[in-house]
C-alpha positions in Angstrom: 25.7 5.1 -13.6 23.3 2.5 -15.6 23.6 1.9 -19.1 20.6 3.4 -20.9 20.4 0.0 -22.6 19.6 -1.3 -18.8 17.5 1.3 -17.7 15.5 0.6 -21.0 14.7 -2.8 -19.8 14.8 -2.1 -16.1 11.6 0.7 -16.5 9.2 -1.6 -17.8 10.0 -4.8 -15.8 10.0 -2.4 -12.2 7.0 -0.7 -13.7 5.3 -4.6 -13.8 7.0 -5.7 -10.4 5.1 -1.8 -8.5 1.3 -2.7 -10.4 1.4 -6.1 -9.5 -1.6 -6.8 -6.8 0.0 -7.2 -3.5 -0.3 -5.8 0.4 0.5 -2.1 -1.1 -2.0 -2.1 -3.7 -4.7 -3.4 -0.8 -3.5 -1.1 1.3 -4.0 2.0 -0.9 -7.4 1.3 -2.6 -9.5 0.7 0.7 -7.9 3.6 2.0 -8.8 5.9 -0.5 -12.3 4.1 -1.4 -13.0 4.1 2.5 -11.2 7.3 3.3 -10.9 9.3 0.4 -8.2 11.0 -1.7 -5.5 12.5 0.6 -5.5 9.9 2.5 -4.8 7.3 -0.1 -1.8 9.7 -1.6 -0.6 10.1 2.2 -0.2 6.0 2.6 1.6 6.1 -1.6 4.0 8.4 0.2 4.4 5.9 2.8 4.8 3.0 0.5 7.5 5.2 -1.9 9.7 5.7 1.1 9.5 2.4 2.4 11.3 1.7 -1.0 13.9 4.7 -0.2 14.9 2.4 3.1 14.8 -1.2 1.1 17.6 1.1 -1.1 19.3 2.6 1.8 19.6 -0.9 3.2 20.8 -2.3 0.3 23.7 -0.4 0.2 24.5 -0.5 3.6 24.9 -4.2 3.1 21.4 -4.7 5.6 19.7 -6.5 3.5 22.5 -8.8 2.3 23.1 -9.2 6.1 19.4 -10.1 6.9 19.1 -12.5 3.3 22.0 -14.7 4.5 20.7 -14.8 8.3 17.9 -17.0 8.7 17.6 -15.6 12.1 16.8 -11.6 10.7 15.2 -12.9 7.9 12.6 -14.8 10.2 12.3 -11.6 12.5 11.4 -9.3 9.6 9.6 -11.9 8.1 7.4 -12.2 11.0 7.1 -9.0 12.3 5.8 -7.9 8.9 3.4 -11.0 9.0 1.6 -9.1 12.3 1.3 -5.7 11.0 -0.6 -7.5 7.9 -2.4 -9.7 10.3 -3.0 -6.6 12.5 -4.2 -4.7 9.7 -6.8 -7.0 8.7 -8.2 -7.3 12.1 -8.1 -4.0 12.4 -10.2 -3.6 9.3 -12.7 -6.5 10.2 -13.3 -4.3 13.7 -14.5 -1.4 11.7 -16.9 -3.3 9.6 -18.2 -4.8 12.8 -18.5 -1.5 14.0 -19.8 -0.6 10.5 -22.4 -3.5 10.5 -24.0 -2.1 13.9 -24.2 1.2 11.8 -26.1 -0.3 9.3 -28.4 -2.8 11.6 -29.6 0.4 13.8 -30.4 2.4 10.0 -33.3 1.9 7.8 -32.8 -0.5 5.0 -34.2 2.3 2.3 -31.9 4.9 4.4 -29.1 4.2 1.5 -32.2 4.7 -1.6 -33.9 7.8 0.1 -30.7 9.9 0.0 -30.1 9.5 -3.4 -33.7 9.7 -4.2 -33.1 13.1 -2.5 -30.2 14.4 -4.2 -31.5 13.3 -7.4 -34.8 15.8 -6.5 -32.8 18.5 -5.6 -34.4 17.7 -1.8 -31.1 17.4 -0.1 -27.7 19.1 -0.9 -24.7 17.6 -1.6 -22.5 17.0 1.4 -19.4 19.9 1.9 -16.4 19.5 0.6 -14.5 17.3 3.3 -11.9 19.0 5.8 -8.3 19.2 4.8 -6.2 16.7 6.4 -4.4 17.8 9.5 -0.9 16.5 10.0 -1.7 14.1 12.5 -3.7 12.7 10.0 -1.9 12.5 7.1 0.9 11.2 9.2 -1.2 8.4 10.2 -2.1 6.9 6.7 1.6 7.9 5.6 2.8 5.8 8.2 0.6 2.7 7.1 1.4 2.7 3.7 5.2 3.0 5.1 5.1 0.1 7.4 3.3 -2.3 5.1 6.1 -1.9 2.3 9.3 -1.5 4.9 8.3 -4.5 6.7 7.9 -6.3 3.5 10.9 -9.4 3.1 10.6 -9.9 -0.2 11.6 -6.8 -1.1 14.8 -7.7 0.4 14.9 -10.3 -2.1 14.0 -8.1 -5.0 16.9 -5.4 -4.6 19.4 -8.8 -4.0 18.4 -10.5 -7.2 16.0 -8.3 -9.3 18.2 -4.7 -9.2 21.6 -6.6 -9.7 20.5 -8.0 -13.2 20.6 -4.3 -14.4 23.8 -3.1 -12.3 27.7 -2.8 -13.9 29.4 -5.3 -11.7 32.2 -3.5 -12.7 31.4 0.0 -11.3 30.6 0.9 -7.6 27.6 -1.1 -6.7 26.6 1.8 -4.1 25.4 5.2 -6.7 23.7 2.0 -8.9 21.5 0.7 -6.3 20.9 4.1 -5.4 19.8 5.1 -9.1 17.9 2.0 -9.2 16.3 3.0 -6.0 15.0 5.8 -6.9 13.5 5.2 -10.3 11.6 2.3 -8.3 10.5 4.8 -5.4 9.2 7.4 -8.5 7.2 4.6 -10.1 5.5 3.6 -7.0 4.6 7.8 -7.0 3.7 7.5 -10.5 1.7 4.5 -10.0 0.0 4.5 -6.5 -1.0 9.0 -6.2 -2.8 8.6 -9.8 -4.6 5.4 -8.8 -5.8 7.0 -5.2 -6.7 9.8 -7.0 -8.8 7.6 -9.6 -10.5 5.6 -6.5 -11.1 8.8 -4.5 -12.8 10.6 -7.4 -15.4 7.7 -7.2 -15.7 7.3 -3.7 -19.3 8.8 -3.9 -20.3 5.9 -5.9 -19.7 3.3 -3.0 -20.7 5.5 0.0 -23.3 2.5 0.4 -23.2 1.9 3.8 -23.4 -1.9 3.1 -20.9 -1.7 0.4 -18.4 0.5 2.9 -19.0 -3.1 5.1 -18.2 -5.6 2.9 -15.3 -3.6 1.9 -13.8 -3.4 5.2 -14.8 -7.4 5.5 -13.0 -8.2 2.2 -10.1 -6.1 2.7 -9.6 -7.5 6.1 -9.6 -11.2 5.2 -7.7 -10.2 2.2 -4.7 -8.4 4.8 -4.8 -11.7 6.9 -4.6 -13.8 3.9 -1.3 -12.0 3.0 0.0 -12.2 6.3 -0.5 -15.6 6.8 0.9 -16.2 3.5 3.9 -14.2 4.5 4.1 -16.1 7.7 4.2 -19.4 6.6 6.6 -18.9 3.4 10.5 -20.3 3.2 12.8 -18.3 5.3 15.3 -18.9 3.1 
């Protein structure tokens, strides 16, 4: 078990290391500004177990395995590069798509429906549909992908969870404490904040805003991956 003088000054630190901006945090706020609520919490799921395999590698001796070999570290290295990359095309298609949308509407379109709510001329749009598993397994498996194909969180349970581990004790029910408490903070972090950005959705239904979002994120997901790509294997 950890010392409670550890998890002290583990909590705050791995608290830092989940809210730090990164592929994850992209990930989950066009998902949930673009897609709404359950959908956002579907891919925080993803991203929480993605940390449950980083731990279950960890104490396999996987990732020690893929940190030594420049070989596996390259593979994972690149194959997580794609997904981002792939991601980020993916995202610039649907603002194409979106852009067509917008071309082929009226430029007041966007000002006349909220004129109309306003006025009590138009109702509010129904509740959406629940998610049906397909679904939900679909931005689950997202938000899993872009944090279990994620090197540098090899790196992280190698050199940031040993700093906090009893050398002494067995290294396996540490890394698996460890493991977990980062796995709940990414819960604790990511399900609030989808919530938060799904809640005010309706304020950036803008069709033009929905564009640029899907522009930005997808230069911002291709951005990461070349970054990824082209950092030190070892």
């Amino acid at each position: 078990m950890i010392s409670l003088e550890n998890l002290l000054l583990f909590v705050p630190m791995a608290a830092l290391l989940v809210m730090l901006p990164g592929p994850d945090f992209a990930l989950i706020a066009k998902i949930s500004l673009l897609n709404g609520r359950p959908q956002g919490q579907a891919a925080a799921c993803g991203v929480a177990l993605g940390i449950g395999v980083h731990t279950t590698a960890a104490m396999l001796g996987i990732s020690a395995i893929i940190a030594q070999s420049v070989l596996w570290f390259s593979i994972l290295k690149y194959v997580g590069a794609a997904y981002l990359i792939w991601l980020g095309i993916q995202a610039l298609r649907h603002g194409r798509q979106a852009s067509a949308a917008v071309v082929r509407v009226a430029p007041q379109a966007d000002d006349l429906k909220e004129h109309a709510l306003a006025h009590g001329l138009m109702k509010k749009p129904a509740a959406a549909p629940r998610l049906t598993g397909r679904q939900w397994w679909s931005f689950f498996r997202q938000g899993f992908l872009t944090n279990a194909l994620n090197p540098k969180a090899v790196i992280i349970f190698l050199t940031f969870l040993p700093q906090f581990m009893n050398p002494h004790a067995p290294l396996g029910p540490q890394l698996l404490e460890l493991g977990g408490i980062l796995s709940a903070l990414c819960l604790l972090w990511y399900v609030p904040l989808a919530y938060i950005l799904g809640r005010v959705r309706h304020i950036f239904e803008n069709s033009r805003f929905q564009l640029w979002l899907q522009r930005f994120t997808g230069f911002i997901f291709i951005a990461f991956g070349l970054k990824l790509a082209a950092a030190q294997s070892r």
